[in-house]
C-alpha positions in Angstrom: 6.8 -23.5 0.7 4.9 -25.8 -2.1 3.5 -29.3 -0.8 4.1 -32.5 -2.6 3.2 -32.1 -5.9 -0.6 -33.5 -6.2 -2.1 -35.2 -9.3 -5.7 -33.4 -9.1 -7.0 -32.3 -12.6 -7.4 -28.8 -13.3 -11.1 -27.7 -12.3 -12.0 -25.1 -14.2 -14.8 -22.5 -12.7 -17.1 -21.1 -15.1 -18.8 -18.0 -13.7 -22.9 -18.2 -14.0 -24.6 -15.3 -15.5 -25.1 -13.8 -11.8 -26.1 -10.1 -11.7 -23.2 -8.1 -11.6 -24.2 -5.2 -8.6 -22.4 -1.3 -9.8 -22.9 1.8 -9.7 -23.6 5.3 -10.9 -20.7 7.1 -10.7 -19.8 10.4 -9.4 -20.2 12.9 -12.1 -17.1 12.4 -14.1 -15.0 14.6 -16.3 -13.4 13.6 -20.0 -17.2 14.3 -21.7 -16.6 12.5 -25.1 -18.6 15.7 -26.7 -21.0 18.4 -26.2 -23.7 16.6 -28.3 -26.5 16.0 -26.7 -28.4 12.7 -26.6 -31.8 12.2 -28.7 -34.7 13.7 -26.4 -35.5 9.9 -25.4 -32.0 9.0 -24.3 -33.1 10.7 -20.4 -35.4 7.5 -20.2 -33.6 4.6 -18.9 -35.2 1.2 -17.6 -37.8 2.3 -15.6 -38.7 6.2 -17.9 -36.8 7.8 -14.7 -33.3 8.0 -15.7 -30.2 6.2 -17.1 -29.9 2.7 -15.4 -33.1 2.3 -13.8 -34.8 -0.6 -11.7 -37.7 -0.9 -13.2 -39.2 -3.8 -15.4 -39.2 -1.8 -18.6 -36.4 -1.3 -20.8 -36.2 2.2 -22.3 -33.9 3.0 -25.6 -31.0 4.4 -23.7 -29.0 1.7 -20.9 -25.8 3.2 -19.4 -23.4 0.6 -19.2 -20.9 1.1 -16.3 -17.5 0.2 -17.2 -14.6 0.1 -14.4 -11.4 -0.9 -15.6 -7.7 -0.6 -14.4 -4.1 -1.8 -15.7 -0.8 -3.2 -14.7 -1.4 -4.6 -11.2 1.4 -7.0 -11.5 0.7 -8.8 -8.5 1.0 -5.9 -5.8 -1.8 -6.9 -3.3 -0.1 -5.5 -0.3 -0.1 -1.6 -0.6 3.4 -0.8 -2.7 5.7 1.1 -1.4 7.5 4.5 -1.6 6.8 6.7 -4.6 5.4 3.4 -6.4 2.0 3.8 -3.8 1.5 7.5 -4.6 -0.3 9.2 -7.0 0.3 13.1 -8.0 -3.3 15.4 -8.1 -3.8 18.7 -9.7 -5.1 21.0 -7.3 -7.2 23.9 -9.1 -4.6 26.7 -7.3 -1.9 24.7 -10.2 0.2 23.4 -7.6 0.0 19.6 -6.9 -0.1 16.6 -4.5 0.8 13.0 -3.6 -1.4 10.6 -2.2 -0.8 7.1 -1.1 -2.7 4.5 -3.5 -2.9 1.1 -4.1 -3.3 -2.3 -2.3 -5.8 -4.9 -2.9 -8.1 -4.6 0.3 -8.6 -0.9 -0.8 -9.3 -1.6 -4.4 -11.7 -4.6 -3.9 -13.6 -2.0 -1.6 -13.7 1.0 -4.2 -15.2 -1.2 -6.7 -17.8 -2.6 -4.9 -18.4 0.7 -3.8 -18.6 2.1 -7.2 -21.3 -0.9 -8.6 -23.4 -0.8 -6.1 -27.0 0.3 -8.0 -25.9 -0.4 -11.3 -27.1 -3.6 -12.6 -25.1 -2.9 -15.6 -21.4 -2.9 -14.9 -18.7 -4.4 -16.2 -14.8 -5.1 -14.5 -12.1 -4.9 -17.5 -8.6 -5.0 -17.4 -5.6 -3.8 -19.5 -2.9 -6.4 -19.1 0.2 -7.1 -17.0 -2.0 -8.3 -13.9 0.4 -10.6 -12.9 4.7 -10.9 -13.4 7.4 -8.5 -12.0 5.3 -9.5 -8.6 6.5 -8.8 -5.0 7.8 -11.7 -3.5 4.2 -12.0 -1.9 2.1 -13.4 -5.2 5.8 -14.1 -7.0 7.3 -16.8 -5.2 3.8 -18.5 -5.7 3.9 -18.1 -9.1 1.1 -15.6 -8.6 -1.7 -17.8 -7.8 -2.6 -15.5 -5.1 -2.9 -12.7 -7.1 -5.0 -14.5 -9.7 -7.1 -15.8 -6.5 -7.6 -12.4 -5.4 -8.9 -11.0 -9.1 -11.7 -13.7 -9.0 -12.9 -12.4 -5.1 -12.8 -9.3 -7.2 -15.0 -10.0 -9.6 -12.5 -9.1 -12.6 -14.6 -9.9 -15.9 -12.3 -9.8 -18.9 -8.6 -8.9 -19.0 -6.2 -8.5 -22.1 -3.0 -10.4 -22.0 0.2 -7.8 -21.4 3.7 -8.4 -21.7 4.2 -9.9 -18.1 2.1 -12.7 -18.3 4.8 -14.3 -20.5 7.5 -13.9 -18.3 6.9 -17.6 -17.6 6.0 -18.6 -20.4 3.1 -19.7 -22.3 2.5 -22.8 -20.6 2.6 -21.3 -17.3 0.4 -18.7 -18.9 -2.7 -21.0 -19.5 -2.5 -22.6 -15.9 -3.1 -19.8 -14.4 -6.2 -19.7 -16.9 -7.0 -23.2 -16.8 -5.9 -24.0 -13.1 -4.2 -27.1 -11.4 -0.8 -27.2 -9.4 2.3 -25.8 -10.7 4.1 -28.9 -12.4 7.4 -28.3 -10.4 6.8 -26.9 -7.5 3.4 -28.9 -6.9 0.2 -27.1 -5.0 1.2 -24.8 -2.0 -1.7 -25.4 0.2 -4.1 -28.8 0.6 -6.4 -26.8 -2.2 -5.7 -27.2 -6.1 -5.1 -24.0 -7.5 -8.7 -23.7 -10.0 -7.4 -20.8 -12.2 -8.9 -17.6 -13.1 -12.3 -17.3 -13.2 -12.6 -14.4 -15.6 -10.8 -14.9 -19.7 -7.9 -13.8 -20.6 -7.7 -12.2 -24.0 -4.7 -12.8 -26.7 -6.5 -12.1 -30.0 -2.9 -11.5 -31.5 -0.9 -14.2 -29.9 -0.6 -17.3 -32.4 0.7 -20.7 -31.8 3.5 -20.5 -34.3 2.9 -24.0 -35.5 -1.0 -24.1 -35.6 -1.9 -20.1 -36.5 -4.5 -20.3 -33.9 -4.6 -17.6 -30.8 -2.9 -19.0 -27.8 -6.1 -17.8 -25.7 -9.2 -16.1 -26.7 -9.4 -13.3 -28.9 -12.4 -11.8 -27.5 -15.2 -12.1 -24.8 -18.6 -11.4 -25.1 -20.5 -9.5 -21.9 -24.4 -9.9 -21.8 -27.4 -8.7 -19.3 -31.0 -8.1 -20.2 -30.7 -7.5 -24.1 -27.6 -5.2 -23.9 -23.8 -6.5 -25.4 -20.8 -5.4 -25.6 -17.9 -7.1 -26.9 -14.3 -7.4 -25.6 -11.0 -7.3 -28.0 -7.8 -7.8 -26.0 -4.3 -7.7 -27.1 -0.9 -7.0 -26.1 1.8 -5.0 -28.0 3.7 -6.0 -31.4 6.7 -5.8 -29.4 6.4 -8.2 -26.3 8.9 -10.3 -28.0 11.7 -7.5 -27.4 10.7 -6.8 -23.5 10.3 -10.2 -22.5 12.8 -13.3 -22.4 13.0 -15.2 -25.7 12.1 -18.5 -23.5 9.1 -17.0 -22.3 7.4 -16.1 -25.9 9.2 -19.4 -27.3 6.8 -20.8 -29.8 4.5 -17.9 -30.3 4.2 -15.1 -32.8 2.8 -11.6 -32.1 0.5 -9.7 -34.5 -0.2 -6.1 -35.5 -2.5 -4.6 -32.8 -4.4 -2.8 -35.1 -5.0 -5.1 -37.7 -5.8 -7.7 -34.8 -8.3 -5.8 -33.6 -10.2 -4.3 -36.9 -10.4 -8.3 -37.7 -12.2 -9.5 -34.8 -14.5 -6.6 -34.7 -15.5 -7.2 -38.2 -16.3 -10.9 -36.9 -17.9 -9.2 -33.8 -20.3 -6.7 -36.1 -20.9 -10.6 -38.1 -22.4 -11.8 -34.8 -24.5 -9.0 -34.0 -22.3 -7.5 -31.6 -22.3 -3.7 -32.5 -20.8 -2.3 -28.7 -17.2 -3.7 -28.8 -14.2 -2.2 -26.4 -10.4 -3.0 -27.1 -8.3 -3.7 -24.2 -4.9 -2.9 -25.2 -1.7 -3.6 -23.4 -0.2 -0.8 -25.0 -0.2 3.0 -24.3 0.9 6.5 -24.3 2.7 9.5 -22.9 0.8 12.1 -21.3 1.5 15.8 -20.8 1.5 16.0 -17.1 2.1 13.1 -14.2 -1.1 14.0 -12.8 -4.0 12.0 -12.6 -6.4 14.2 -13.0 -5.1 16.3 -15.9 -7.5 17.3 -18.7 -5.6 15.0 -21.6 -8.1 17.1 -23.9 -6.9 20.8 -22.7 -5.7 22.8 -25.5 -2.4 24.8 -25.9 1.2 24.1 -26.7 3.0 20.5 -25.4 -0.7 19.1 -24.1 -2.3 16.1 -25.1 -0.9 12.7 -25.4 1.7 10.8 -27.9 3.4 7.3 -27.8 2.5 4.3 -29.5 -1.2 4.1 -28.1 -1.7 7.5 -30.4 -1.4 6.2 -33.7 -2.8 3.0 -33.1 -6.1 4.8 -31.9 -6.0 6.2 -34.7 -6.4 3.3 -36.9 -8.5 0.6 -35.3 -11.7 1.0 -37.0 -14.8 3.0 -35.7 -16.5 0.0 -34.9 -14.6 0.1 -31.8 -16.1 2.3 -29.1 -13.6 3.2 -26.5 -10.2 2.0 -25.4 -9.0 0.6 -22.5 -5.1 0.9 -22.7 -1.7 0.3 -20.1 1.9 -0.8 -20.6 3.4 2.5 -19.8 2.0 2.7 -16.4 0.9 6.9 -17.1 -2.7 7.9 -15.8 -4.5 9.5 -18.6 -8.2 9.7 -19.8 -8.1 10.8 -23.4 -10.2 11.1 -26.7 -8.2 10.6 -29.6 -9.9 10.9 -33.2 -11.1 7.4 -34.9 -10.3 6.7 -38.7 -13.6 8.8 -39.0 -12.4 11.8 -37.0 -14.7 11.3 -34.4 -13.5 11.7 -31.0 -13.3 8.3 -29.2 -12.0 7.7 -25.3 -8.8 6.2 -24.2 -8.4 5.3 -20.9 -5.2 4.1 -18.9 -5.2 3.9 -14.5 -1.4 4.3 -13.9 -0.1 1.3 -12.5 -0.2 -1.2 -8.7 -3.8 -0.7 -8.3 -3.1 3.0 -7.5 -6.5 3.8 -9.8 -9.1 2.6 -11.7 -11.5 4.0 -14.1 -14.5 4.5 -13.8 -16.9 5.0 -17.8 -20.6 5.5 -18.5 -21.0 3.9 -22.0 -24.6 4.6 -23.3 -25.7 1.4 -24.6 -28.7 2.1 -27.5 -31.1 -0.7 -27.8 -32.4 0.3 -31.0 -29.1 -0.1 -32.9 -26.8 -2.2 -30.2 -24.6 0.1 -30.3 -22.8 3.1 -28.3 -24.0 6.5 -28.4 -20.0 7.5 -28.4 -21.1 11.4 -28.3 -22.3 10.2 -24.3 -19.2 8.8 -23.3 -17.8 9.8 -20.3 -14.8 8.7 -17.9 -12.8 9.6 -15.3 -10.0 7.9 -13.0 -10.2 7.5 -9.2 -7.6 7.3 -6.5 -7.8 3.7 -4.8 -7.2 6.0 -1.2 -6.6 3.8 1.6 -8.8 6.3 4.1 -11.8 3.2 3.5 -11.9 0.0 5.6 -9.9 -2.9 3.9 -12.0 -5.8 2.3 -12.0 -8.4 4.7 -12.3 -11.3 2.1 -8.8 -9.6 0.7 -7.0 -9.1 4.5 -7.8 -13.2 4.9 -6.3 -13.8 1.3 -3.0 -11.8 1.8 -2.5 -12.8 5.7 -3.3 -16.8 4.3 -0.1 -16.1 2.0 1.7 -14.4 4.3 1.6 -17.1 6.5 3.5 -18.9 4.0 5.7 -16.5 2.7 7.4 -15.1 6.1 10.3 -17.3 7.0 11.6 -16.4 3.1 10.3 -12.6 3.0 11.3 -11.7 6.5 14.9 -12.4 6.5 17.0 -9.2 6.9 20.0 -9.2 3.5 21.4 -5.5 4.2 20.5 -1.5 5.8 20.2 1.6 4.2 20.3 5.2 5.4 17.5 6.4 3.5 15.0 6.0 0.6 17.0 5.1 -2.4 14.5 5.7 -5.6 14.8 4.6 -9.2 13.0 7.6 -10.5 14.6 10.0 -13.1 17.1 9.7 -16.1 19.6 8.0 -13.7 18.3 6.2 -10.4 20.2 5.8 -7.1 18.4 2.5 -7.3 19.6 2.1 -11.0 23.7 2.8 -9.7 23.1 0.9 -6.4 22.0 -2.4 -8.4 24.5 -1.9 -11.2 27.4 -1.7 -8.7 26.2 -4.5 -7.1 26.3 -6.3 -10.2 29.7 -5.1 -11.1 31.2 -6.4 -8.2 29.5 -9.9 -8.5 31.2 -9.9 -12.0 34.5 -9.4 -10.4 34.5 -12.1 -7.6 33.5 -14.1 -10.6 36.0 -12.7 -13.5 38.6 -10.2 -11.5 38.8 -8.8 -16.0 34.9 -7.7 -15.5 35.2 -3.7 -16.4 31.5 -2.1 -15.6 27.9 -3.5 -15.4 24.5 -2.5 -17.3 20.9 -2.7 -16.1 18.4 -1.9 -17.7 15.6 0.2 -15.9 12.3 -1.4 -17.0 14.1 -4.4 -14.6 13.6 -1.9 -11.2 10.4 -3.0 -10.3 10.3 -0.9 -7.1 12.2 1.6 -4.4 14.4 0.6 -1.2 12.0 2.7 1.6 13.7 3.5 4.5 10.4 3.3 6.6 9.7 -0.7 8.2 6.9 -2.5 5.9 6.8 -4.9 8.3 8.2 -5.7 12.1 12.0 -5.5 10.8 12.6 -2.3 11.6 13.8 1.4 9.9 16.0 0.8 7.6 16.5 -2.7 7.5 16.3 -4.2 3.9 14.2 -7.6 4.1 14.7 -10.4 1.6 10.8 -9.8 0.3 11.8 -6.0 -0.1 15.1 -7.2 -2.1 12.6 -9.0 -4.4 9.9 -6.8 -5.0 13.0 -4.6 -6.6 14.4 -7.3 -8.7 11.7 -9.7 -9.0 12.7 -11.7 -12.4 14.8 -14.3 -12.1 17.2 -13.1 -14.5 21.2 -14.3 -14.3 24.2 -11.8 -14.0 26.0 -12.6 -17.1 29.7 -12.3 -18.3 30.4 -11.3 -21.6 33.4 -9.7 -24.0 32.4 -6.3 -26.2 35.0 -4.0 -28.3 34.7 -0.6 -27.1 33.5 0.1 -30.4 30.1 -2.4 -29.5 30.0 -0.8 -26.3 29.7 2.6 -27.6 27.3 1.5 -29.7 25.0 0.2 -26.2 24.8 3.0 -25.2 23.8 4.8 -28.4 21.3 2.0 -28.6 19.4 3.7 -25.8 18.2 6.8 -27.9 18.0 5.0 -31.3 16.3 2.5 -33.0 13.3 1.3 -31.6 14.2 3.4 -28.2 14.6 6.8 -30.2 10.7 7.9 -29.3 11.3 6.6 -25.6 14.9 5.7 -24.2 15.7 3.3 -22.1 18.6 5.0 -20.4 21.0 2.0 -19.1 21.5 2.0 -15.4 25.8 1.9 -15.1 27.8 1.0 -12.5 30.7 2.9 -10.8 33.4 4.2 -13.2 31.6 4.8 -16.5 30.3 8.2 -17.3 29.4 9.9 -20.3 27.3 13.3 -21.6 23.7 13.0 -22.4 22.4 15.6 -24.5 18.6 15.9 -24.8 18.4 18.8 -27.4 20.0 16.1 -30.2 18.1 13.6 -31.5 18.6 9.9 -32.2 21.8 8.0 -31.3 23.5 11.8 -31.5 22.2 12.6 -27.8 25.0 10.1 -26.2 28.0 12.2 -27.0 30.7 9.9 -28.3 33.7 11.7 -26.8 32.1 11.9 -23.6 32.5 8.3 -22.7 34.9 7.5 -20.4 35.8 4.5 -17.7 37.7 5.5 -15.1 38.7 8.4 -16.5 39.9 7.6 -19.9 38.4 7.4 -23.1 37.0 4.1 -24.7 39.4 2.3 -27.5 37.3 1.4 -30.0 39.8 -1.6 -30.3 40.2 -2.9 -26.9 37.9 -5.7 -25.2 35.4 -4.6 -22.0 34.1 -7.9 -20.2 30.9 -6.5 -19.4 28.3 -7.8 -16.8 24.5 -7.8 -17.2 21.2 -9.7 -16.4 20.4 -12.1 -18.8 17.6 -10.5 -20.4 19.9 -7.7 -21.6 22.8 -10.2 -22.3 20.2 -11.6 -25.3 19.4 -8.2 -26.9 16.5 -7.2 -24.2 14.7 -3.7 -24.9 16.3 -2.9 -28.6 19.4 -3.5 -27.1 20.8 -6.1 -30.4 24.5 -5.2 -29.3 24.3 -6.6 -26.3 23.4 -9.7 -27.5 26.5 -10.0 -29.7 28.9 -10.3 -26.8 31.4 -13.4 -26.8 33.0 -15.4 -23.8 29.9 -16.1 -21.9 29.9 -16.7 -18.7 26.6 -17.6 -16.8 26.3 -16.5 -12.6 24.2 -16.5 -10.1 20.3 -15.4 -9.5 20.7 -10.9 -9.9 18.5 -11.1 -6.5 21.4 -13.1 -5.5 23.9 -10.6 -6.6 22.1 -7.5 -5.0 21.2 -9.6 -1.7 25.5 -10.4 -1.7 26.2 -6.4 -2.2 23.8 -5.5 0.4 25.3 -8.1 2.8 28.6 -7.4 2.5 28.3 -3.6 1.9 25.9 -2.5 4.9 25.3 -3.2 8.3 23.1 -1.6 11.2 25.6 0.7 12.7 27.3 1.2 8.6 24.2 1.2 6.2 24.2 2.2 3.0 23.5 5.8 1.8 21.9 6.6 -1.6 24.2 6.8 -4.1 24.3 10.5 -6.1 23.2 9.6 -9.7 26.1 11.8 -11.1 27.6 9.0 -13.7 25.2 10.7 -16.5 25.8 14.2 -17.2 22.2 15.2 -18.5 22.1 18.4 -21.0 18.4 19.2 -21.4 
């Protein structure tokens, strides 16, 4: 745990203009167009090729961009279905591989630079928050520790890195100890080495961006400018204390004003990192986002705001809805331009040739190509990252080891309704009850199930045995397990709240404990797909009239994910840590020779 508190000052590493070492990539798919380059665009550096060594500089300079998305702090290789990735095979039929963890992405990258002395490490966002307990009970210092051995260049800001706030926010930019918990080791934390990006986070009271709005990247004549942002909507996914003070802008219009003041400095190649994204037409990782026919393609929020940020932008680096997708969507010019997202954990990362023209400093956006990779663990784990994980470790263990409950099986928090999903909501229902014996049912809202319950050891616990580190890789926020009073006729309302408003294009289907059950109908639209007669707890129908004491995490109890209803509720009553309330449920509900079986997801009837 943290040593006494230290008064170093913060000090801050700038990185030198050092030659970053990548590499030509495999040929990849997702050609931007057919078009051909001008007849001199085959002469690169040296008159041999794209990206050569020599001592000349030719018109055309591929610039190698790798770039992935929503790490939030998994440097040890995640778990379950969370460290697979689905692959097309050309037959149609598909399958998983496991992905992810730190020592084998550190060693794909430096495996995809190497002979490339133009390459470029971007991010999309949400690096750190909703961490395993690894880089979360250090208030992700490690992970931020690991990004610098990784030679991250530029990252946009993403929802997570306000879970804490934005003070907590700039010391992991700036550096020094954290100012409660003091410095965990006999070394002051120096901060991250690479910017991050808020172009469209303001200081409510001075206007100004909390961070940078955008970065700059230079080597031998050729530039290319960063844009990052995070959604519009961070304010509704994350906890009012953590975006206290701050105001959030329109992406778009953030992003067409700082490349007008980019295209003012001369900077004519400029890429938007975008913590924000989109919903492709297969899971697959490979899937051609640009096949035609019926029900292919892409939508979500990342379409139409593609579609507006101005052509001056030359491709888009995107995440938030942790999908794999390489994409072109059409500029305001209709001209085809790429959008790029690498699923989620370090599972991928994508790899795009942008074909810099000296002549006019700018793309030639008919050359763009991309394509995402698996980060397989079948290569040998970067030792610099094995050193950095077993350091923490070290520190970590006499927390993340300790056994708090036993299941039967793999309990997942995949589809409509989770086994995960009832497991923790039943859990929190009966926390509410030891607390208030009135508490009726419990919601939770899935965005807050960061992670399965694997049967299989991740350590030297053994099968089956649920570790404390496991407990909080699942539920890794922080959040309380609050009481409060609804009418029936609010809590119908919840649950119509899932399907409407600002969840109608993608609903947030409530996780519910034990005793509630109602009728989903996917061929309705809006709030009309939660079928009002439907609802029932234990058995009978909901009186609009009568009071439900209710128990949820706090983030939901103050009108988290669209839910306004929620945070309505009267007669508050404030519990325990939710890890708390799950690690309780597990304790007293399992044991080696008794453990717990997954529960059968059959609360939600689901009409498709």
């Amino acid at each position: 745990m943290p040593a006494t508190a230290q008064s170093h000052q913060p000090r801050r590493r700038r990185r030198t203009s050092r030659l970053l070492v990548a590499a030509a990539t495999v040929v990849t798919a997702g050609a931007l167009a057919a078009a051909a380059l001008p007849a001199s665009a085959s002469t690169g550096g040296d008159g041999r090729g794209h990206g050569g060594h020599g001592k000349g500089h030719g018109r055309y300079q591929d610039v190698q961009l790798l770039s992935f998305n929503d790490l939030h702090g998994n440097l040890e290789p995640p778990a379950g279905s969370s460290g697979r990735v689905t692959e097309a095979q050309p037959d149609g039929t598909t399958k998983t591989i496991d992905a992810g963890g730190i020592e084998y992405l550190a060693t794909h990258l430096r495996e995809a630079r190497k002979g490339n002395r133009y390459s470029i490490t971007a991010a999309g966002g949400d690096m750190v928050g909703a961490s395993p307990l690894l880089s979360g009970l250090f208030h992700d210092e490690p992970t931020i520790e690991a990004l610098n051995k990784l030679d991250l260049d530029v990252t946009s800001v993403g929802n997570h890195e306000f879970d804490e706030g934005a003070r907590e926010l700039t010391r992991l930019q700036n550096g020094g100890c954290h100012p409660t918990e003091g410095c965990y080791t006999d070394k002051n934390f120096e901060g991250a080495d690479f910017p991050y990006l808020a172009a469209n986070v303001l200081d409510e009271k001075t206007g100004k961006p909390l961070l940078k709005p955008y970065w700059v990247w230079k080597q031998r004549g050729v530039k290319v400018g960063f844009i990052g942002v995070t959604l519009e909507g961070t304010p509704n996914i994350v906890s009012a204390a953590g975006v206290k003070g701050l105001k959030f802008k329109d992406e778009v219009e953030t992003i067409n004003k700082y490349a007008r003041e980019l295209q003012r400095q001369g900077v004519k190649s400029i890429v938007a990192l975008i913590h924000e994204g989109g919903f492709p037409a297969s899971s697959s990782y490979n899937y051609d986002c640009d096949s035609p026919g019926a029900g292919d393609g892409i939508s979500g929020p990342i379409v139409d705001i593609a579609k507006h940020i101005t052509p001056q932008v030359d491709a888009l680096v995107t995440g938030h809805t942790h999908n794999a997708y390489v994409c072109t969507i059409p500029d305001p010019a209709g001209n085809p331009r790429m959008v790029t997202s690498a699923s989620s954990f370090g599972r991928l990362y994508t790899d795009t040739t942008l074909t810099y023209d000296r002549a006019t400093g700018d793309i030639a956006r008919t050359s763009v190509k991309s394509a995402n990779h698996v980060v397989t663990r079948d290569v040998p784990k970067a030792p610099d990252m094995t050193r950095l994980i077993d350091r923490w470790s070290t520190l970590a263990a006499p927390i993340g080891n300790r056994p708090i409950g036993y299941v039967s099986a793999d309990i997942d928090r995949n589809g409509t309704e989770s086994p995960l999903g009832d497991l923790i909501a039943d859990a929190q229902f009966a926390y509410g009850k030891a607390q208030d014996p009135e508490t009726d049912l419990a919601l939770m809202n899935p965005g807050g199930i960061r992670a399965p319950l694997t049967y299989t050891a991740s350590g030297t616990e053994g099968d089956g045995v649920v570790t404390y580190a496991e407990g909080f890789t699942v539920q890794p926020f922080a959040n309380t397990v609050n009481l409060r009073d609804y009418t029936g006729a609010q809590l119908v309302q919840v649950l119509k709240e899932q399907v409407s408003g600002p969840n109608e294009a993608s609903p947030k289907i409530l996780q519910i404990s034990s005793g509630l059950t109602y009728t989903l109908d996917l061929t309705k639209s809006g709030a009309d797909r939660v079928v009002t007669d439907s609802i029932r707890l234990n058995g009978a129908p909901i009186d609009p009239a009568a009071t439900y004491r209710v128990a949820s995490n706090s983030f939901l109890a103050g009108g988290g994910d669209g839910f306004t209803t929620l945070g309505e509720g009267t007669n508050e009553r404030v519990g325990a840590d939710d890890l708390a309330a799950f690690e309780q449920y597990l304790t007293a509900n399992s044991s080696a020779t008794d453990p717990i079986t997954p529960p059968a997801a059959d609360r939600i009837t689901v009409v498709q």
